[in-house]
C-alpha positions as CSV (number, residue, x, y, z in Angstrom):
1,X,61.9,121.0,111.3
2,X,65.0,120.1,109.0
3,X,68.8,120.2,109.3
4,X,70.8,120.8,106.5
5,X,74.0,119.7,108.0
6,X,75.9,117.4,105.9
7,X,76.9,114.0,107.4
8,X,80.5,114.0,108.7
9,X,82.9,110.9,109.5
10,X,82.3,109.1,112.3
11,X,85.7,109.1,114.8
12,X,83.9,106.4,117.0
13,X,85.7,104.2,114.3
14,X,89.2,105.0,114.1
15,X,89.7,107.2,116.8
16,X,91.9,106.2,120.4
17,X,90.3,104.5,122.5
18,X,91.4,106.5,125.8
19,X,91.1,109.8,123.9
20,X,87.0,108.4,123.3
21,X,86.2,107.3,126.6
22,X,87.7,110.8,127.9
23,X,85.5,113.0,125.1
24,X,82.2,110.8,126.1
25,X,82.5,109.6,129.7
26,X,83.7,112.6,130.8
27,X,80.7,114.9,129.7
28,X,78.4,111.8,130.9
29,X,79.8,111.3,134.3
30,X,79.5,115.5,134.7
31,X,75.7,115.2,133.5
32,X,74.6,112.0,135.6
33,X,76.8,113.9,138.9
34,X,74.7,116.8,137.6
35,X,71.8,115.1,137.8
36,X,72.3,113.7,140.9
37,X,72.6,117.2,142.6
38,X,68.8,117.7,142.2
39,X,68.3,115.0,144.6
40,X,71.5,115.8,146.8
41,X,70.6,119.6,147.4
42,X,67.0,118.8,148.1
43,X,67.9,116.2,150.5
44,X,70.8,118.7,151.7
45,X,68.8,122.1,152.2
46,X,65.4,119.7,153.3
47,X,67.3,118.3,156.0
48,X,68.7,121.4,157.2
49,X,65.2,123.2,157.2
50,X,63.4,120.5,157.7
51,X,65.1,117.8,159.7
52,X,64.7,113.9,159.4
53,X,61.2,113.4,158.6
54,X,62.0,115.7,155.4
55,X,64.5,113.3,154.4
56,X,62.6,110.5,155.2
57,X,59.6,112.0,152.9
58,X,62.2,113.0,150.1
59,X,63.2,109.2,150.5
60,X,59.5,107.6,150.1
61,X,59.2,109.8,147.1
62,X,62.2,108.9,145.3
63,X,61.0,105.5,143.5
64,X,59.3,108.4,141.3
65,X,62.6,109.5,140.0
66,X,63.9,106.1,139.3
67,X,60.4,104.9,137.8
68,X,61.0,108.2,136.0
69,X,64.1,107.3,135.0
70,X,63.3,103.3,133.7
71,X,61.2,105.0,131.1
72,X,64.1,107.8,130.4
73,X,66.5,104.7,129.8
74,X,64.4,102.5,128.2
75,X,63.5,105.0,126.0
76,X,66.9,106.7,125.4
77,X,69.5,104.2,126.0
78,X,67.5,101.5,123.7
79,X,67.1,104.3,120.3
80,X,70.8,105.6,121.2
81,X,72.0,102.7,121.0
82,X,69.9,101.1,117.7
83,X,71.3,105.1,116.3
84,X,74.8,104.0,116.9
85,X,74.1,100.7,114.9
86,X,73.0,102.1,112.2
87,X,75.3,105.2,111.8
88,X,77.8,102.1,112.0
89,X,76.2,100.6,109.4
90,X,76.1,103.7,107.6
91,X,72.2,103.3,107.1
92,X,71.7,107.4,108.1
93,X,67.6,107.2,106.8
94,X,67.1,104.5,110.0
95,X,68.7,106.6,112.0
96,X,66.6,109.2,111.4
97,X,63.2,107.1,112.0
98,X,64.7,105.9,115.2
99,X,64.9,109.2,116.8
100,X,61.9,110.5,115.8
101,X,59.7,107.4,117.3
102,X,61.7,108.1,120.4
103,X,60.8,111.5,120.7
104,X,56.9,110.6,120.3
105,X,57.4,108.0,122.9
106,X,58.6,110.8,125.4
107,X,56.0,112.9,125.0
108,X,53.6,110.4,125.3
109,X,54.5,108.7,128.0
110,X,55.9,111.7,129.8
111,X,51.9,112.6,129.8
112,X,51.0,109.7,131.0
113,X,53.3,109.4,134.0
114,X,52.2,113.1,135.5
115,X,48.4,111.6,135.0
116,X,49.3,107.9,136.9
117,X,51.2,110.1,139.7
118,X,48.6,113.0,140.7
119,X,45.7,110.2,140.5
120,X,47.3,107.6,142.3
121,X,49.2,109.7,144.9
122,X,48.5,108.5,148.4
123,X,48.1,104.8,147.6
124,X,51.7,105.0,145.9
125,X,53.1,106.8,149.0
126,X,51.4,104.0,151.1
127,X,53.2,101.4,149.1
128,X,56.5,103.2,148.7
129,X,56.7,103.0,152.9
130,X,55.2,106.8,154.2
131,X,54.1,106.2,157.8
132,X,51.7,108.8,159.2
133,X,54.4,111.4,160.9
134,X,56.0,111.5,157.0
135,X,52.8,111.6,154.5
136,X,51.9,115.3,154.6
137,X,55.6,115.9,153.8
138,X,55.6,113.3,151.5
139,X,52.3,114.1,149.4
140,X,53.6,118.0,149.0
141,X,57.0,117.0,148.0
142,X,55.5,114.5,145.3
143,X,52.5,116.5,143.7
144,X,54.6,119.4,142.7
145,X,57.6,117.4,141.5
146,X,55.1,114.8,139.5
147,X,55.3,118.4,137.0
148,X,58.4,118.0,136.3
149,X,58.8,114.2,135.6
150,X,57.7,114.4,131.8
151,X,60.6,117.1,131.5
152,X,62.9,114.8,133.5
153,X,61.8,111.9,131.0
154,X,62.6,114.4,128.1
155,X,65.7,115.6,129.4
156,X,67.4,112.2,130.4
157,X,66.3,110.5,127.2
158,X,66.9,113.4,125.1
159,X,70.5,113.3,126.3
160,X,71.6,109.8,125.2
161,X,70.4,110.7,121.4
162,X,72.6,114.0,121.6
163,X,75.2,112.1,123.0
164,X,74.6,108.9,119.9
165,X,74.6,112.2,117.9
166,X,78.3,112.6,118.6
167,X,77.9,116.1,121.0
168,X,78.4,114.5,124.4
169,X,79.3,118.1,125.7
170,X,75.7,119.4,124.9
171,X,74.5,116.5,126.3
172,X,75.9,117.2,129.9
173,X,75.5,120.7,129.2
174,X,71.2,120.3,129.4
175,X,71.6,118.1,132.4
176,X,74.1,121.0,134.8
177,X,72.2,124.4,133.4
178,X,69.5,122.7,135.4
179,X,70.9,121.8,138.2
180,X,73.1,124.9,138.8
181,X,69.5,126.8,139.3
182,X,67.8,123.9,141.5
183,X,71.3,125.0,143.9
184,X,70.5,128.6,144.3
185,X,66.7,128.4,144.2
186,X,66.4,125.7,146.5
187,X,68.1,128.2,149.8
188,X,66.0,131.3,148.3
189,X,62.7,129.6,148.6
190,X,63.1,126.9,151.3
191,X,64.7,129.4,153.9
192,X,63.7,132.5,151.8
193,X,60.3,132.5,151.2
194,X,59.7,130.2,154.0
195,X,58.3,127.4,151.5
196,X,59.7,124.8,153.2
197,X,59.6,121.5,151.2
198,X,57.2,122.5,148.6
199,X,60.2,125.3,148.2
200,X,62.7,122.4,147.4
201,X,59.3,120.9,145.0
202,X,59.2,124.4,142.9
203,X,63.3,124.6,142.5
204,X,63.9,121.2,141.3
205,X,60.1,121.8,138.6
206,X,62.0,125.3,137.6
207,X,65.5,124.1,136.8
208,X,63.8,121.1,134.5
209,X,62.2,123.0,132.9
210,X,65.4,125.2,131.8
211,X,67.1,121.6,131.0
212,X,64.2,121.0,128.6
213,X,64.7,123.6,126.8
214,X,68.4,123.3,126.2
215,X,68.1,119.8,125.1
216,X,64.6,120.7,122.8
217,X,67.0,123.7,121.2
218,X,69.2,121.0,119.7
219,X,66.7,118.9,117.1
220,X,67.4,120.7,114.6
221,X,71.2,120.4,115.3
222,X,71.4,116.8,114.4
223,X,75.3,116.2,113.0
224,X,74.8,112.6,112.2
225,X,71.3,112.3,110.6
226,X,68.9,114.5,108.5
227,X,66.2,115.0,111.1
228,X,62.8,116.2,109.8
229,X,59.1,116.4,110.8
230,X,58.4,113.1,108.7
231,X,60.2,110.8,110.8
232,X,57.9,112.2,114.0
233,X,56.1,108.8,113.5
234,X,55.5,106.0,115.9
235,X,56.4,102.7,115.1
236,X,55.4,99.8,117.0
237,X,57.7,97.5,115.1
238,X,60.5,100.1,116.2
239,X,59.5,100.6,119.1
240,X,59.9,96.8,120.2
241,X,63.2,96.9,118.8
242,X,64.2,99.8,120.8
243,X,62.9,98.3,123.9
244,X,65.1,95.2,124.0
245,X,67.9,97.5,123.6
246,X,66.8,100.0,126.6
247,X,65.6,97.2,128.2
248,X,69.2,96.3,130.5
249,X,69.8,99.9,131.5
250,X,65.6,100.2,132.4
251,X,65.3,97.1,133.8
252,X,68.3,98.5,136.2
253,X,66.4,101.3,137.6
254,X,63.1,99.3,137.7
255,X,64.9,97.0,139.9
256,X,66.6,100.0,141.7
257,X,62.9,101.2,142.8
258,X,61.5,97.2,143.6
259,X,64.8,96.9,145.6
260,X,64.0,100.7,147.6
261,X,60.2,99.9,147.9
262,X,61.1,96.5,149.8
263,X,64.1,97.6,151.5
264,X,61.8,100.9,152.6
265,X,59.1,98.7,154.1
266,X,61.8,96.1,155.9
267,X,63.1,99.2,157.5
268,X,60.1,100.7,158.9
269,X,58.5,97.2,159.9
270,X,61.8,96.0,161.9
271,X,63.0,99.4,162.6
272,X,59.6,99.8,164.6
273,X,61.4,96.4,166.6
274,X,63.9,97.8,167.1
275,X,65.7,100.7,170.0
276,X,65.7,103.1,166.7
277,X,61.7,103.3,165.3
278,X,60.6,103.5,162.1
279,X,61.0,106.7,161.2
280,X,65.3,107.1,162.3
281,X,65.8,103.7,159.5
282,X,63.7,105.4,156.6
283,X,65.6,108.3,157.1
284,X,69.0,106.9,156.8
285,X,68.1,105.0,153.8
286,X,66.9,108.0,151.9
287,X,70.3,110.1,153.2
288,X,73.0,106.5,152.3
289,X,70.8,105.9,148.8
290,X,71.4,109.5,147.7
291,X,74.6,109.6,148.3
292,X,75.2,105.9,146.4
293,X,73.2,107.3,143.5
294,X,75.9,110.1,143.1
295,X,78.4,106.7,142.7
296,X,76.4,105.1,140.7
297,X,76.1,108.0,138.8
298,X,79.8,108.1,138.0
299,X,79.4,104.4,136.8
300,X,76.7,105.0,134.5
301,X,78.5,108.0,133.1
302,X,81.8,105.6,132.5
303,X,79.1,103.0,130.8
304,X,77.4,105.4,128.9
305,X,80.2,106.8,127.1
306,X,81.4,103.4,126.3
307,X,78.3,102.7,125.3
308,X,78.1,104.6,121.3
309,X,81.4,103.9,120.6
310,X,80.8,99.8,121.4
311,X,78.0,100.0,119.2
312,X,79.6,102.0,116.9
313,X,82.4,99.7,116.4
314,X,80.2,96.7,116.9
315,X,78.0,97.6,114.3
316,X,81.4,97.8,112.2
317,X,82.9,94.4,112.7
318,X,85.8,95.9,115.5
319,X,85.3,93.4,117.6
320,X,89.1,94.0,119.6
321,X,88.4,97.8,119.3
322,X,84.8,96.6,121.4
323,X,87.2,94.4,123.8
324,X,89.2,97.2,124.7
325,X,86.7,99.7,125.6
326,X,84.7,97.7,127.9
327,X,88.1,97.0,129.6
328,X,89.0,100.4,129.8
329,X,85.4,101.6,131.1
330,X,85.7,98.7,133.9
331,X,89.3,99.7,134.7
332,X,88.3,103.3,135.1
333,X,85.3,102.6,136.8
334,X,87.0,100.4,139.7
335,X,89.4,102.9,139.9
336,X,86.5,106.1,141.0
337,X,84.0,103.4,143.0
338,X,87.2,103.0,145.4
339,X,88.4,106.6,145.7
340,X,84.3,106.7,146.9
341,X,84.4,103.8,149.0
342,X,87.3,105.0,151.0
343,X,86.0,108.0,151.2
344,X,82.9,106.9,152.6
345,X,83.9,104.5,155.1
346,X,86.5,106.6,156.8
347,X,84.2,109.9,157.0
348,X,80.6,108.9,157.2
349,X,79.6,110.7,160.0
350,X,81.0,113.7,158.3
351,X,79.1,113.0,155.0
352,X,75.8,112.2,157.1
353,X,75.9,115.3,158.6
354,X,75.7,117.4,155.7
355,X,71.9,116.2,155.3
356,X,71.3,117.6,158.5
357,X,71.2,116.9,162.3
358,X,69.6,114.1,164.4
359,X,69.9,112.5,167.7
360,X,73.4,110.1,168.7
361,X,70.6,107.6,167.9
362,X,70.2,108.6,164.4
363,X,73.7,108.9,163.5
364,X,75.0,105.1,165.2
365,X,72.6,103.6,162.8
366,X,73.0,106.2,159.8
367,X,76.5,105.1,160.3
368,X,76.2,101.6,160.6
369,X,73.6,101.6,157.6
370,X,76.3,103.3,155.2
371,X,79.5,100.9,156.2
372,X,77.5,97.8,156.0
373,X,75.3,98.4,153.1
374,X,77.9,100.0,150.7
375,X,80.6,97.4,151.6
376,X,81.2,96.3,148.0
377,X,81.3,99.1,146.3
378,X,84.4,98.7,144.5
379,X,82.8,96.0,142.6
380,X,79.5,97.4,141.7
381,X,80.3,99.1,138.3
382,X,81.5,95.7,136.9
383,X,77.9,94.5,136.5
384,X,76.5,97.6,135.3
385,X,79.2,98.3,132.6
386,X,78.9,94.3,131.4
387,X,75.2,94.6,131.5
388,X,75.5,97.6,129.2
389,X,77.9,95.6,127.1
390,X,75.7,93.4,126.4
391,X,73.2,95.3,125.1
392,X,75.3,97.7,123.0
393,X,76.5,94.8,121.3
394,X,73.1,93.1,120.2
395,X,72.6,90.6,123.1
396,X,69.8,92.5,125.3
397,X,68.4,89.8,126.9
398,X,71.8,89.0,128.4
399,X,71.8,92.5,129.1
400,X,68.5,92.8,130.9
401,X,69.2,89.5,133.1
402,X,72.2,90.7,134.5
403,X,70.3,93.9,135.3
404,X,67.9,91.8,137.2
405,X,70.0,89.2,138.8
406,X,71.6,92.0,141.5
407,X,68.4,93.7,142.2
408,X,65.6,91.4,141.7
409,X,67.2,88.0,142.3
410,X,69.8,88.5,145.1
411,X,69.3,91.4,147.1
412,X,65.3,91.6,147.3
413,X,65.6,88.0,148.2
414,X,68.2,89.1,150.4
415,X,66.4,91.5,152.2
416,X,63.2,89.4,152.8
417,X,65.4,86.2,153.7
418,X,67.9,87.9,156.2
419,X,65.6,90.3,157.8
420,X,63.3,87.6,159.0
421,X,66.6,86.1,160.2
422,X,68.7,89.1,162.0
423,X,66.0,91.7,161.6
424,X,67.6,95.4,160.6
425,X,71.4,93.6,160.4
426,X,69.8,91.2,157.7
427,X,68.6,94.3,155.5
428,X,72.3,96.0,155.9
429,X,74.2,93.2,154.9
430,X,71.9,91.9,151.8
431,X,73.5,94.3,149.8
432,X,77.1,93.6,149.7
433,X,76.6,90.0,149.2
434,X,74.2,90.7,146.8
435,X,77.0,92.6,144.8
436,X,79.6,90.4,145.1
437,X,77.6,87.7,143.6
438,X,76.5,89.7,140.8
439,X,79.9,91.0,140.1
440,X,81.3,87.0,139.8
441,X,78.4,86.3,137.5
442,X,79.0,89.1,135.1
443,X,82.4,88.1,134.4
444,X,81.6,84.9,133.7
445,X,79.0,86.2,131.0
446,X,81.8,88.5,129.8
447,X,84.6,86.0,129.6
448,X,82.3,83.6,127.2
449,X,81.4,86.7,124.9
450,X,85.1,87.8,124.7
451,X,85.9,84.1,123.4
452,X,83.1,84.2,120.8
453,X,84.2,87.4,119.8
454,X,87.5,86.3,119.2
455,X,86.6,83.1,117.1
456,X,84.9,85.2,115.1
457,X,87.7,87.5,114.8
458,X,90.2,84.2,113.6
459,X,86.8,83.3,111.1
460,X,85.7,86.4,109.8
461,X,82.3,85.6,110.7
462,X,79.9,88.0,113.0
463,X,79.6,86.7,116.4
């Protein structure tokens, strides 16, 4: 496996800034919407054939997907990002080793995950919050889809080395060929062929696999390096490396799915307290967490377009060139999280009903449960995009702490704290102070690193 191509110039460099952002975000906030669909039509088409204990099992299940996706970020994000260094550096050979370690860590690990899942199934569910009404649903749902997650891993990792590689476009092209087929199979063989949710299982295996092989067709279409089969070597020296620069945007999801096991098990414990049961809470969450993850997609896209061309130009000495693109990617970010937010606070009911029907009591709390808990949405994208900035400009411990100081240190705290205090109001409104106190922390972090960066700029020195 060898590409010929010869090496062209890099625009991440020289090129505008806004014309940058546009070519990378904009093919990255496509794929990660994309992306997000497989969940969204599941949860969509489940709930209409189903009802709520569908989306409540589709809910249980989902800390799969976001444990699926730590390792896809981890993996990806941390040798995209040590690629974009060293195609800055113009060191082309490294680049080369880089990817290939990464792609023997996917398959490996892919492997591994399926195993863990079909072995461990039950007890997971158990821990992830199933009560007994939603565990048949749940354990169907979960053994088919376990298939597809070393695909997923591929796919989502795959995608940020296409994307270092300078072919963002390809990148979100792997990412919506799947998810255009998981939308038309999911009707044929949930109402169809009367598969019911091991129907919505089979449609979102299917259209992976058809992302897998788009993004496998492009190793031997790398622009930037001379890929061959000698760099298909594992490193453990590299792979450390590329860990602690995957570790912010893993570290993020991991907390995502510590954060959705706690909050699951809060709302089923006080929920059964409570006028609304266990099983009306669960639901709710699953339906108000899918619909955030199409948000938070957006932001993620906006950071991971940033993210090549701040290493790139980090990696060059640009340090203003880096000071302007974060700036951008926050400014563009706060600008879509609010178009969402409005959105979703004047139409919830509206938007909840899309995922199917329920009782007056399901949708007061559904309700309730997306106003409260999404309050500070505007402000989200700030930490995520300075986390990423972080590590895409060598300082991934930074990264990784800002990661965990939403998730880990504020709102599962949160949760814990204020449910024992105001039972199910207590889990709703952990959240949004949760992200306003990460969003003040961040740009203190960010205001110190800009005035290092400039001192170096006035020096000449690296910061």
């Amino acid at each position: 496996m060898k590409s010929d191509a010869t090496p062209l110039p890099n625009p991440l460099g020289y090129e505008k800034l806004t014309k940058l952002l546009r070519s990378y975000a904009v093919p990255s906030v496509i794929a990660m919407l994309v992306s997000s669909m497989y969940n969204i039509v599941d949860q969509i088409f489940i709930g209409q054939g189903i009802g709520y204990l569908g989306n409540a099992a589709t809910n249980v299940v989902f800390p799969l997907t976001t444990i699926c996706l730590t390792f896809s970020l981890l993996i990806g994000v941390g040798s995209a990002i040590r690629v974009s260094l060293a195609l800055g550096s113009d060191r082309r050979e490294e680049a080369a080793k880089i990817a290939g370690n990464a792609f023997v860590l996917i398959a490996a690990v892919g492997l591994l995950y399926l195993a863990v899942i079909q072995l461990f199934c039950r007890p997971l569910l158990t821990l992830f919050g199933a009560t007994a009404e939603v565990m048949p649903y749940a354990e169907t749902y979960m053994r088919i889809t376990a298939l597809g997650m070393p695909l997923l891993i591929a796919i989502n990792a795959g995608s940020q080395l296409i994307r270092a590689d300078g072919s963002p476009r390809y990148s979100m092209v792997c990412n919506a060929a799947g998810a255009v087929i998981n939308t038309i199979l999911d009707p044929l063989f949930i109402f169809g062929l009367d598969m019911g949710i091991a129907g919505a299982a089979w449609a979102t295996v299917i259209s992976q696999a058809v992302s897998f092989a788009i993004a496998v067709a492009y190793i031997p279409r790398f622009k930037q390096i001379r890929l061959s089969s000698t760099h298909l070597r594992f490193s453990l020296s590299e792979t450390g490396k590329m860990a602690a620069f995957g570790m912010s945007h893993s570290v993020t999801q991991l907390s995502l799915t510590l954060v959705q096991i706690v909050l699951n098990n809060a709302l089923t414990r006080y929920g059964a307290m409570s006028e609304y049961g266990s099983e009306i809470p669960l639901a709710a969450c699953g339906i108000v967490l899918k619909i955030n993850a199409v948000l938070i997609g957006i932001i993620i896209g906006i950071s991971q377009g940033a993210q090549p061309i701040m290493s790139f130009n980090y990696g060059a000495g640009k340090y203003n060139r880096v000071r302007k693109i974060y700036l951008l990617a926050v400014a563009c970010d706060i600008a879509a999280a609010t178009a969402g937010f409005l959105i979703l606070q004047l139409f919830p009911r509206q938007i909840i009903s899309l995922f199917g029907t329920g009782d007056e009591l399901y949708f007061e709390f559904a309700v309730r449960f997306l106003r409260t808990y999404l309050l500070m949405l505007p402000l989200n994208g700030v930490q995520m995009i300075s986390s990423n900035f972080f590590s895409a400009t060598g300082k991934p411990a930074v990264g990784a702490f800002l990661s965990l100081s939403r998730q880990v240190l504020l709102t599962i705290p949160g949760i814990l704290i204020l449910s024992a205090v105001w039972g199910l109001d207590g889990i709703l409104f952990a959240a949004p102070i949760a992200d306003f106190t990460a969003f003040a922390l961040s740009a203190a972090f960010v205001a110190v690193r800009f005035a290092r960066m400039r001192r170096a700029e006035k020096t000449n020195t690296a910061v």
